[in-house]
N, C-alpha and C positions, 0 to 999 in steps of 0.2 A: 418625551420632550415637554416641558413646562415655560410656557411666555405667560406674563401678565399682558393685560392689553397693549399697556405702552412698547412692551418688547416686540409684540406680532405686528404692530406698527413699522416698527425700525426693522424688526430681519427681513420683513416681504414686503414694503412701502405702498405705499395708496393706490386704489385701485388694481389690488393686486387679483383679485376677487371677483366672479361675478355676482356670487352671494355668500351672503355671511351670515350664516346662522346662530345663535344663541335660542336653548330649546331645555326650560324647564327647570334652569340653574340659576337665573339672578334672581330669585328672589331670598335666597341665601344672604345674598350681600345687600352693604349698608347702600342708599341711595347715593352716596358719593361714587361707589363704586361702581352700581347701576351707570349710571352717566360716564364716567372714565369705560366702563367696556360701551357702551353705545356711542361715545366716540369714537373709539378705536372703528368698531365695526362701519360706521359709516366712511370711516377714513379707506376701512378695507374693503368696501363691497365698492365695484364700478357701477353695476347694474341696485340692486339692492339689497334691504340686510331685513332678515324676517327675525324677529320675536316672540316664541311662545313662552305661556306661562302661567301657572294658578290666576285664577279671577277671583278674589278676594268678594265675597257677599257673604250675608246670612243665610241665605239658602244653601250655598256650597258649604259653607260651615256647617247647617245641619245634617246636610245629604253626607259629608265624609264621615260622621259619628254614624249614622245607619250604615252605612256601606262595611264600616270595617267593624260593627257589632260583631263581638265572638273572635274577633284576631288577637294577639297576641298584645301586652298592652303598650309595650315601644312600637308598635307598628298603630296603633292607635292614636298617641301621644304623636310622632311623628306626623302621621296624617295632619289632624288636626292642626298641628303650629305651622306645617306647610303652606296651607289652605291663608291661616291668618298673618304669613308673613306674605302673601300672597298681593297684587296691585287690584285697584279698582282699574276702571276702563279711563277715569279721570288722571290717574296717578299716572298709570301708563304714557298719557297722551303727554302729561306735562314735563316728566326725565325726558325722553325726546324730546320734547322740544328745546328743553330748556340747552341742550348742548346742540342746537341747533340742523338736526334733523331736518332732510325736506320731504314734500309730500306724505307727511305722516298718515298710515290708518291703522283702524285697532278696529277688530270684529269680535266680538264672544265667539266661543268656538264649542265643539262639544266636551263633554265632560268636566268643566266648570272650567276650562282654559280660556286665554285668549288670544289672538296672533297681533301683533305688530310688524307692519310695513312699513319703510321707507325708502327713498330713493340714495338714502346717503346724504350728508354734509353740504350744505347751503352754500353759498359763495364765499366760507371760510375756509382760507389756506392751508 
């Protein structure tokens, strides 16, 4: 089964959820789309919707070059643009908000991730 976010919205309607997870995949997509799934998800989490995801620094940039010394060199390459398409803690905070998030928190977490919490969608309909 394949939904975009707009769809998981419409097939199972708001607060259908008590959490909604998104775990290590949006930093693939462009920040429009960031925001279009953390919409969705706040539309679908009752209780609330967690976020993890590379934490974008210079330090996790250079720790992922040591780490995968000696691997293979697409798995190198890949590491690497992951890491850099990765969110700061500042970036994170502002896509939530900016599609109106409540209670937003964002922690660094181990392994150069970070998590985002919210309670879900603000007093918008």
């Amino acid at each position: 089964l394949e939904l975009d976010a707009a769809d998981a919205v419409e097939r199972f309607g708001a607060d259908s959820f008590d959490l909604v997870h998104a775990g290590m995949f949006l930093h693939h997509l462009r920040d429009i789309e960031v925001m279009t799934t953390l919409a969705a998800m706040g539309r679908l989490a009752r209780m609330r919707l967690v976020w993890n995801d590379l934490h974008r620094s210079r330090f996790n940039a250079a720790a992922i070059r040591v780490l995968t010394l000696g691997r293979h060199p697409t798995v190198r390459f890949d590491a690497a643009a992951s890491v850099a398409k990765g969110f700061t803690r500042g970036e994170a905070l502002d896509l939530a908000r900016r599609v109106g998030l409540a209670d937003v928190r964002v922690r660094l977490a181990f392994a150069g991730r970070f998590v985002l919490t919210a309670s879900g969608l603000g007093d918008v309909a």
